[in-house]
C-alpha positions as CSV (number, residue, x, y, z in Angstrom):
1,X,94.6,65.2,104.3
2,X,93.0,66.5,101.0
3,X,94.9,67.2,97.7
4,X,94.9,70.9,98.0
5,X,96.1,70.4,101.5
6,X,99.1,67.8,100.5
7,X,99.8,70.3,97.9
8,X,99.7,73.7,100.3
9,X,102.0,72.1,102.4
10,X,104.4,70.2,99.9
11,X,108.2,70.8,100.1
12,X,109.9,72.2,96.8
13,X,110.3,69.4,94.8
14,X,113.6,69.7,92.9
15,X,114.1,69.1,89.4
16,X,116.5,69.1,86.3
17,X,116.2,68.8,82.8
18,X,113.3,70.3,81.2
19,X,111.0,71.2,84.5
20,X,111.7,74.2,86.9
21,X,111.4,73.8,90.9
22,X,108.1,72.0,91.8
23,X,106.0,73.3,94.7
24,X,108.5,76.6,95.3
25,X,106.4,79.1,95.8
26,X,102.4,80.6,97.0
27,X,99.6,83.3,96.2
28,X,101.6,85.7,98.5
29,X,104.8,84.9,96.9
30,X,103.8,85.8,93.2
31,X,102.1,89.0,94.4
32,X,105.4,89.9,95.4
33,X,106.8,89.6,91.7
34,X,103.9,91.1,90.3
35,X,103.9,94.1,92.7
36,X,107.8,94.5,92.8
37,X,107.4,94.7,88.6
38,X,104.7,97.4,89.0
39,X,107.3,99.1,90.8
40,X,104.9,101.1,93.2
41,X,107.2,103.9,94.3
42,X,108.5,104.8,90.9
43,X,105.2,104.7,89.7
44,X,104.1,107.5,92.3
45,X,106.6,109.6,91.8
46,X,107.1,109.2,88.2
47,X,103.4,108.6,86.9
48,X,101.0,110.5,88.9
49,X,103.0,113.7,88.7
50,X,102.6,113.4,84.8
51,X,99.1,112.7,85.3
52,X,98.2,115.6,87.8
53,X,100.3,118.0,85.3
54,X,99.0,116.9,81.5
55,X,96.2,114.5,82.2
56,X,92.9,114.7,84.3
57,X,94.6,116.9,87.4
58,X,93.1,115.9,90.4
59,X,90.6,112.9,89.0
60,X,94.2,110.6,89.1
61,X,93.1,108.2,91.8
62,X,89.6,107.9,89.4
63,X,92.0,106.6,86.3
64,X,93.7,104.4,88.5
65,X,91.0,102.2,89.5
66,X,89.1,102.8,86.2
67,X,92.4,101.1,84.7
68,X,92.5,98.8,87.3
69,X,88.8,97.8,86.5
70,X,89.7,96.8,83.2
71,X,92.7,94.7,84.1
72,X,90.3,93.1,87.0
73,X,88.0,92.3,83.6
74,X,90.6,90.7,81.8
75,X,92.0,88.6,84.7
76,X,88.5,86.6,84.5
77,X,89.6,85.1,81.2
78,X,93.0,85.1,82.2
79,X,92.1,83.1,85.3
80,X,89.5,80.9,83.9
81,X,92.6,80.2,81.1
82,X,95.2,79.3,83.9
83,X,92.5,76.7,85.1
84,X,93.5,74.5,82.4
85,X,96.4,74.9,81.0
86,X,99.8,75.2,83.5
87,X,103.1,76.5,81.7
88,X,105.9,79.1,82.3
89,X,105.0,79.9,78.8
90,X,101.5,82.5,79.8
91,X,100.5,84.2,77.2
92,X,102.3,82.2,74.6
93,X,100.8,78.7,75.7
94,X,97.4,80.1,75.8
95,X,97.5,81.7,72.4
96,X,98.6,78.7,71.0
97,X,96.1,77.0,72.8
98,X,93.4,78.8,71.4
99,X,94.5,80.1,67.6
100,X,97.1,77.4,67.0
101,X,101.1,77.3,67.4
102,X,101.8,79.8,64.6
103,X,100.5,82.6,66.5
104,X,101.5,81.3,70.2
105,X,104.9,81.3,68.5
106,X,104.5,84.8,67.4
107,X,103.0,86.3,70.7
108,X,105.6,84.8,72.3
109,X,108.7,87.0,70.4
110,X,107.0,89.7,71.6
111,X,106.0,88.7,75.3
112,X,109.4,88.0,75.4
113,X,111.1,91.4,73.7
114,X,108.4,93.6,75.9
115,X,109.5,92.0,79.1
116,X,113.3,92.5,78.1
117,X,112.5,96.1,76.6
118,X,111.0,97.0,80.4
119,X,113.9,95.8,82.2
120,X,116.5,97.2,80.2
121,X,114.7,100.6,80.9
122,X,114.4,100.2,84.4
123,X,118.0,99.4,84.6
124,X,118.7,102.9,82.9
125,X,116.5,104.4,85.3
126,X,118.2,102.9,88.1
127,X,121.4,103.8,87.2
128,X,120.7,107.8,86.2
129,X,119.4,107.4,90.4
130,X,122.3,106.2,91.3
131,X,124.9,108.1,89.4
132,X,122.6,111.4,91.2
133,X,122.7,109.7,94.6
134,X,126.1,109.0,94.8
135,X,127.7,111.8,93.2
136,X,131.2,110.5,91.8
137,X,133.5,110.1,88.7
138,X,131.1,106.6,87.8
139,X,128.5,106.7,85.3
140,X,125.1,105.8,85.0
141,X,126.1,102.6,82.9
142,X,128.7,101.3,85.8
143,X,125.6,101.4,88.2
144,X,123.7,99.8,85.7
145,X,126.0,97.1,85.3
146,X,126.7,96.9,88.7
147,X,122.9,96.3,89.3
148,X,123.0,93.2,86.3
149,X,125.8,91.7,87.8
150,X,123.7,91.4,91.5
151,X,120.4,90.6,89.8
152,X,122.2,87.7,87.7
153,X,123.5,86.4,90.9
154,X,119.7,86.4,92.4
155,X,118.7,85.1,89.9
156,X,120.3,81.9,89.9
157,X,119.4,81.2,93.4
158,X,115.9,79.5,94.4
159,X,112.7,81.7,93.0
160,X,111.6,81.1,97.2
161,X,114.3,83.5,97.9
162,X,113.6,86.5,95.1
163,X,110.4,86.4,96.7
164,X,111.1,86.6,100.2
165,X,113.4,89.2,99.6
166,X,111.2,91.1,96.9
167,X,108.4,90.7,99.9
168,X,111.1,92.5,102.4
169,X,111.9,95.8,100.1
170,X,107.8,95.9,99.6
171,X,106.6,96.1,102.3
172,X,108.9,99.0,103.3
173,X,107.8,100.5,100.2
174,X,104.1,99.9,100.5
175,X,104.0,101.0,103.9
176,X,105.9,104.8,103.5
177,X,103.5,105.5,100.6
178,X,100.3,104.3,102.9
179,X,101.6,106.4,105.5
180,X,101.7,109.5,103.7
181,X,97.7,109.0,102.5
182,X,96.7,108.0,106.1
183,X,98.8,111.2,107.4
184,X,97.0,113.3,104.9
185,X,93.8,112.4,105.7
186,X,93.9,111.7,109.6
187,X,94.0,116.1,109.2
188,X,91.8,116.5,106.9
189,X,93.6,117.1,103.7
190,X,95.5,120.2,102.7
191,X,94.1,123.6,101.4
192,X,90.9,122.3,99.9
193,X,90.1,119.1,102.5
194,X,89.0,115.9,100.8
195,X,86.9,115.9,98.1
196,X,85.6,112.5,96.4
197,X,84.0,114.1,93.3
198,X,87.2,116.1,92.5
199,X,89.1,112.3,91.9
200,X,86.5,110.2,91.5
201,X,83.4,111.6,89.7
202,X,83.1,110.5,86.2
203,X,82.8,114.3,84.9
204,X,86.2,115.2,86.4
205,X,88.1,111.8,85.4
206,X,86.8,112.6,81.4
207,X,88.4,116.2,82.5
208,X,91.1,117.8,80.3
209,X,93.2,114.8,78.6
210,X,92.4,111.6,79.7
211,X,93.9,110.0,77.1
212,X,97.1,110.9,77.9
213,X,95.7,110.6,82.2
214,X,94.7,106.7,81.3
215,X,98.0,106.0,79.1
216,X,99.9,106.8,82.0
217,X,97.6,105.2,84.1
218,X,98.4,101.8,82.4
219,X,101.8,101.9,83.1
220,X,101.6,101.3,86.3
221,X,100.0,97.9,85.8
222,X,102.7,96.6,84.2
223,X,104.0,93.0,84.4
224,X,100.5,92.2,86.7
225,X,100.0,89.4,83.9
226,X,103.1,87.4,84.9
227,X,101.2,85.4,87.8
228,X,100.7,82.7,85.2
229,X,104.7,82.5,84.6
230,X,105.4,80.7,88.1
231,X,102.3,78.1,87.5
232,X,104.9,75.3,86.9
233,X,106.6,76.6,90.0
234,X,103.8,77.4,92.5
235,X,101.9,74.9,94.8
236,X,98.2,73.8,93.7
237,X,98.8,75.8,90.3
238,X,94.9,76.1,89.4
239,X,94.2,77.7,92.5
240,X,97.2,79.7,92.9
241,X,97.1,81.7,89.5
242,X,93.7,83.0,89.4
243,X,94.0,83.8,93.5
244,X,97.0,85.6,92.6
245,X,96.2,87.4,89.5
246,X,93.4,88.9,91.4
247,X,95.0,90.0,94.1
248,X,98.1,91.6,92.8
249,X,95.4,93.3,90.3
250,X,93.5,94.7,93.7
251,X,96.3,95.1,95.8
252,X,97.7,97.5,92.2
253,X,94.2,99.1,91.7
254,X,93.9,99.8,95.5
255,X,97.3,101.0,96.2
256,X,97.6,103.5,93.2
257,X,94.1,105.0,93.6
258,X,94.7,105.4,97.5
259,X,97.7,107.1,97.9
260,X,96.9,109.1,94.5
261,X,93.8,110.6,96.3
262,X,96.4,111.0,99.5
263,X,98.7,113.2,97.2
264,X,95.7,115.4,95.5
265,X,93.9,115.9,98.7
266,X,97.7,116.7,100.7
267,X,98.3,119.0,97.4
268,X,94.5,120.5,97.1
269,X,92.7,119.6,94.3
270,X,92.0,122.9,92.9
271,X,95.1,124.0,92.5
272,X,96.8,120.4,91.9
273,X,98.4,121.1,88.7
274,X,100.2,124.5,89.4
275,X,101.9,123.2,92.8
276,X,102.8,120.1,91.1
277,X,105.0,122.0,88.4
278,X,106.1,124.2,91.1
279,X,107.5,121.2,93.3
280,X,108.8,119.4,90.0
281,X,110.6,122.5,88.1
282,X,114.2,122.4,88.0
283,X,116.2,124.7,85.5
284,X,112.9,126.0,84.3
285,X,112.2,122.3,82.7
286,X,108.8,121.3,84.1
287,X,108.7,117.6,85.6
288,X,111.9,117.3,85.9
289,X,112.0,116.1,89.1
290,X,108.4,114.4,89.8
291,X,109.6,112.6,92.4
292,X,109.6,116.0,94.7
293,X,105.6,116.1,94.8
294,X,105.5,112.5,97.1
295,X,108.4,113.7,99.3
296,X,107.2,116.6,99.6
297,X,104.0,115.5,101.3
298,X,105.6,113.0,103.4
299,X,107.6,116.0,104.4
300,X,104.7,118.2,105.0
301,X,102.0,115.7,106.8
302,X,104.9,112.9,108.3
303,X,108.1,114.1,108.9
304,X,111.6,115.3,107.2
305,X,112.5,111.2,108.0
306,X,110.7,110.0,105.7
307,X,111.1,111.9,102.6
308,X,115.0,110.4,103.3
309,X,113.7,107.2,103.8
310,X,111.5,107.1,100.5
311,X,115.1,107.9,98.5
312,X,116.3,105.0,99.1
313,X,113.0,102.5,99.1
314,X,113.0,104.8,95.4
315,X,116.3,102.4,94.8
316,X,114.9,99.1,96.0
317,X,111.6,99.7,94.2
318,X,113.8,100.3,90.9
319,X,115.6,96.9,91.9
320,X,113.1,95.4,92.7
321,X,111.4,95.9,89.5
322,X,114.6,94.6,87.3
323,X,114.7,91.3,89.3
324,X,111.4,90.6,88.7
325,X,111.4,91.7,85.0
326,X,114.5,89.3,85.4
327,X,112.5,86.3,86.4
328,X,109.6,86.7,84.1
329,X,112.3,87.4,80.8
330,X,114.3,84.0,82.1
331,X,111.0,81.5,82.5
332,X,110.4,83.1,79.0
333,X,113.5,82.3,77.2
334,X,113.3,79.2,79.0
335,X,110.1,78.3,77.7
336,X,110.8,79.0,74.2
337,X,113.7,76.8,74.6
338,X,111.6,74.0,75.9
339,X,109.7,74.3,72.8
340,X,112.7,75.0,70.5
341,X,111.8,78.6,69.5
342,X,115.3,78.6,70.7
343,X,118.4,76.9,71.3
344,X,117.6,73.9,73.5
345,X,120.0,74.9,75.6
346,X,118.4,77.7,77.3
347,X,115.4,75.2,78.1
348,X,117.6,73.3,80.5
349,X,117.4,73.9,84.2
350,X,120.2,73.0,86.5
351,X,119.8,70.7,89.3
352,X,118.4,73.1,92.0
353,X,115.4,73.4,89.3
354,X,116.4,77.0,88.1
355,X,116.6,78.1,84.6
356,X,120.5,78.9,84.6
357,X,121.1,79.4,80.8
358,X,117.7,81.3,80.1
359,X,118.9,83.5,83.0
360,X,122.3,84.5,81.8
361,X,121.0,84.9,78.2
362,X,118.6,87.7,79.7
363,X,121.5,89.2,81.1
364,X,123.3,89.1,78.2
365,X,121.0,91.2,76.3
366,X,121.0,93.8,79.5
367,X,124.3,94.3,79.2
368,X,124.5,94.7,75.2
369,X,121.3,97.4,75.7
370,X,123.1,99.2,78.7
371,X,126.4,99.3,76.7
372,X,125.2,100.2,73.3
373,X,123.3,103.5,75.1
374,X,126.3,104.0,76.8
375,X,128.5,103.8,73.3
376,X,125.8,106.0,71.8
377,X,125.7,108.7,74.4
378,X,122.7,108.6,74.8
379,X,120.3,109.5,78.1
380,X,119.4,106.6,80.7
381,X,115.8,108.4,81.6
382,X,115.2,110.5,78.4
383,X,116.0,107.7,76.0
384,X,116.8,104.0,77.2
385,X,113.5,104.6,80.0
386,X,111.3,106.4,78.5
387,X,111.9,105.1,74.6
388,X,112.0,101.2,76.2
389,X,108.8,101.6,78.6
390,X,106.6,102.7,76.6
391,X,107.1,100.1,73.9
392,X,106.9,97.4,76.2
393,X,103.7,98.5,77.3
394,X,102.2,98.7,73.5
395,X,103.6,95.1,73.3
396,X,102.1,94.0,76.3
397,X,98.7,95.1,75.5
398,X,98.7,94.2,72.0
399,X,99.5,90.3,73.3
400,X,96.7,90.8,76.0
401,X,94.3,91.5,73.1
402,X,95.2,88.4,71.1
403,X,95.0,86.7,74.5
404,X,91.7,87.8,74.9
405,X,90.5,86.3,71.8
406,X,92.5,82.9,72.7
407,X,90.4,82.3,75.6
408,X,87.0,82.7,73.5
409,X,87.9,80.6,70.9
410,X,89.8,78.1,72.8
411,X,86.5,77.6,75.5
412,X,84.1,77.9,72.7
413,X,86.2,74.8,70.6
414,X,86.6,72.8,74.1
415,X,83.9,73.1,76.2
416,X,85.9,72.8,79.2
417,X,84.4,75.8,80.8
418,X,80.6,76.4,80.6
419,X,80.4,79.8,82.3
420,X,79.4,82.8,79.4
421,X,80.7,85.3,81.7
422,X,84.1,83.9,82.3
423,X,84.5,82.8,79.2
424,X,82.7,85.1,76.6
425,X,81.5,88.4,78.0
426,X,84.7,89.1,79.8
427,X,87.0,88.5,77.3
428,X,85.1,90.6,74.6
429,X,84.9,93.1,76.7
430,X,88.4,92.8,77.5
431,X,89.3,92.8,73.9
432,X,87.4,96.0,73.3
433,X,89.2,97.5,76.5
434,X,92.4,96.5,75.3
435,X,91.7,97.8,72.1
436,X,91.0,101.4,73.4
437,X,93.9,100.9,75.3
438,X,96.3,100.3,72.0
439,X,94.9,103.7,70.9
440,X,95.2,105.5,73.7
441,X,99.1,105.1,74.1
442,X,99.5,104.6,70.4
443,X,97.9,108.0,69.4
444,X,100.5,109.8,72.6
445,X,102.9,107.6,71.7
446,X,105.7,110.4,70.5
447,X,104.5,112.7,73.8
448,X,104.4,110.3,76.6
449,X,107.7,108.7,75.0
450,X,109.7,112.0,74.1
451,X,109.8,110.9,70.5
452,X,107.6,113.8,69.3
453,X,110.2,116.8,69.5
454,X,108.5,119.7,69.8
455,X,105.0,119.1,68.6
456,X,102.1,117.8,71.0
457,X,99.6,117.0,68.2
458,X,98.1,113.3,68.0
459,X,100.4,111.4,66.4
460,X,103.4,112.9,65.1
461,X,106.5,111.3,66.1
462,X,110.0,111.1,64.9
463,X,111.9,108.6,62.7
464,X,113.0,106.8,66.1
465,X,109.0,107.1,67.7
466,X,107.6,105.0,64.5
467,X,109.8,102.4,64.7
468,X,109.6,101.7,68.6
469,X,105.8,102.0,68.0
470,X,105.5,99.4,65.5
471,X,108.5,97.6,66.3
472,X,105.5,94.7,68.3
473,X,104.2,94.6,64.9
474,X,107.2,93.5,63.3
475,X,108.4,91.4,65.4
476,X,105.2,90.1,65.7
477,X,105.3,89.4,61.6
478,X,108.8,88.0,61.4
479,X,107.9,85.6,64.3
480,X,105.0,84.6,62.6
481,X,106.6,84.0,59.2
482,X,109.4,82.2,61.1
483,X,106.7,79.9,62.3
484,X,105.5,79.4,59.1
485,X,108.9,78.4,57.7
486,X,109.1,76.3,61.0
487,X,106.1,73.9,60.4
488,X,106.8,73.8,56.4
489,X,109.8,72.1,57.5
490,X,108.3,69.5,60.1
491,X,104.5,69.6,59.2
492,X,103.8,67.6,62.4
493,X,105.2,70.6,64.2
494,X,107.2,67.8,66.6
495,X,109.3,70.2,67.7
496,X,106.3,71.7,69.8
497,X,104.9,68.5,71.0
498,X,105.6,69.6,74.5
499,X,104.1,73.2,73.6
500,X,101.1,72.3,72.5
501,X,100.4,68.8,74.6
């Protein structure tokens, strides 16, 4: 039997200590993270709509797989990356591979606060459906806490399980929307039939406002980087990142830009925009219910069932996405534990090989988010979703650009990989992709995060919109002055050893 074989077929190797479960999990097993982060089902009936309304209309499925292109590009640094260096750390360990601890250390605070920033919003989100689907005297923030408490319980079980049952609720969730687009076009489309150009022709995706189409767009690729979290974890590690980064990127790319073109073509492309603020008005507030335009396709070209049925997959989707947020926060904290970027405790796992302490400490700061919006009286969507989501996204990106540059300079000092295009081309022109991106959501930040009050012009934001925008910044600053202070006071950076090693 060959290595790869031995390794394919390994049991879970337990663990304690300082390592995490050995052998625990595949390619198809990671996808179901990534996905379940990416929240599909959310994303259709939350993002699209948005799109369709104050973006590119009809050219949505175009943006989709235009964003997805650009995320496929910087996968191939990403991968070639995960080829040679393994840790729960991602990001963090490959920055510091490349530039040097100082800013590993630094990419890491915000990795870190992005990943809890996204969760605590989704947990808002999930609780604002909950308090609407069960209407009762409990709030959003009961729901919301009653979702922490079953996700902290899920989370200390085996990372096999989250994934087996993250690959149940998907697969429901996948298949309704996939349904819907084949139903649409098995007759042919709605009032104006199907029509490639309208989605996919580059003329119609540069249409109206595609900065604010694209910066939408990225959202729904959210947490795809977090395939390199679960190397420690996964079987044959330098096969199973790469394989699963570019899959969960295609199966992303594919999904959104498919049953996008299902909803324009179901909807009619010419007309996309009106019928979409008709489905989606409520109390004369446009898009306030975007989740109407999806069921009422399914309703349309499927049946009244599953409309019903997509309510509830709209749940698991949302709960779904805060377990997985869950796991990627946790093998962060306990990562930075490992390395003493934190207390030492939270580096620890317990003797089934799961990160115990880092997990409760992410649930922790759930609970102080949920409770302080709660305190505040303040909105689960309209504040803790929107204000939360779209700051984790600008954090996100602005790691995967410093990432980018990692990879160059860490291949170009090594050697280890030869190839220019893995290792050069792609990453620049991942870096000038990421870039564009940083502007994109940057110069909408106060519209697409409802920070802007009235005004739609470029840039102008409240108070409360500048410092979420440039709160990666600062946290990126103090983290790397707390480095700084860090090393002064042991120059041999020994508390890193394992970080860097």
């Amino acid at each position: 039997m060959s290595q790869s074989q031995a390794d394919a077929t390994a049991e879970p190797a337990k663990s304690s200590g300082s390592s995490l479960t050995k052998n625990a999990i595949g390619v198809f097993g990671i996808c179901f993270f990534v996905i379940a982060a990416a929240a599909p089902i959310a994303g259709m009936t939350g993002l699209v709509p948005s799109i369709l309304v104050i973006g590119n209309g009809a050219a949505a499925p175009g943006t989709f797989l235009v964003a997805g292109l650009i995320f496929a590009l910087f996968s191939v640094g990403y991968a070639a990356m995960s080829n040679h260096v393994v840790h729960t750390g991602a990001f963090f360990a490959y920055i510091g591979r490349g530039l040097g601890i100082r800013w590993g250390v630094s990419s890491a605070f915000v990795t870190v606060m992005s990943y809890c920033l996204v969760q605590t919003a989704v947990y808002g989100y999930l609780g604002a459906i909950l308090a609407g689907t069960f209407p009762s005297s409990v709030p959003w923030w009961a729901w919301s806490l009653i979702a922490v408490a079953l996700v902290q319980v899920l989370g200390l079980l085996h990372v096999e399980f989250g994934a087996k049952l993250l690959g149940l609720l998907l697969v429901l969730e996948v298949g309704s929307m996939v349904l819907t687009a084949i139903a649409v076009f098995a007759r042919g489309g709605g009032p104006d039939g199907i029509d490639m150009g309208a989605s996919f022709s580059p003329s119609a995706i540069m249409n109206g406002a595609p900065g604010i189409a694209f910066a939408f767009a990225f959202a729904g690729f959210i947490g795809f980087e977090a395939t390199a979290i679960y190397g420690e974890e996964s079987r044959n590690p330098r096969r199973t990142v790469p394989r699963a980064t570019y899959l969960a990127v295609g199966i992303i790319t594919g999904l959104f830009a498919v049953v996008s073109f299902g909803m324009v073509s179901g909807i009619g492309h010419a007309h996309v925009a009106d019928e979409t603020l008709r489905l989606t008005t409520v109390d004369n507030v446009p898009l306030a219910d975007p989740s109407q335009v999806l069921f009422h396709i399914a309703d349309v070209y499927v049946g009244s069932w599953l409309p019903e049925l997509m309510k509830w997959l709209l749940i698991s989707s949302a709960f779904a996405c805060v377990l997985a947020f869950h796991n990627s926060a946790t093998r962060y904290f306990f990562a930075m534990g490992r390395a003493q970027l934190l207390p030492q405790a939270f580096g620890r796992a317990n003797g089934r090989g799961v990160p115990a302490n880092a997990s409760f400490l992410q649930t922790a700061v759930a609970v102080l988010v949920i409770a302080a919006f709660a305190l505040l009286g303040l909105d689960p969507v309209i504040n803790l979703f929107y204000w939360f989501a779209i700051t984790a996204i600008v954090a996100l990106t602005f790691v995967q650009a410093i990432v980018s540059i990692a990879v160059i300079v860490y291949f170009r000092r090594t050697g280890e990989d030869s190839r220019t295009w893995n290792v050069l081309i792609a990453p620049a022109l991942s870096l000038v992709a990421m870039i564009w991106i940083l502007y994109l959501l940057l110069s909408r930040f106060g519209l697409i995060s409802g920070t802007a009050g009235t005004s739609l012009a470029a840039w102008h934001m409240s108070a409360t919109g500048w410092a979420l925008a440039l709160s990666p910044l600062i946290v990126f600053v103090a983290a790397m002055l707390y480095s700084t202070i860090t090393a002064k006071r042991r120059p041999s950076d020994e508390m890193l050893r394992e970080f860097v090693s």
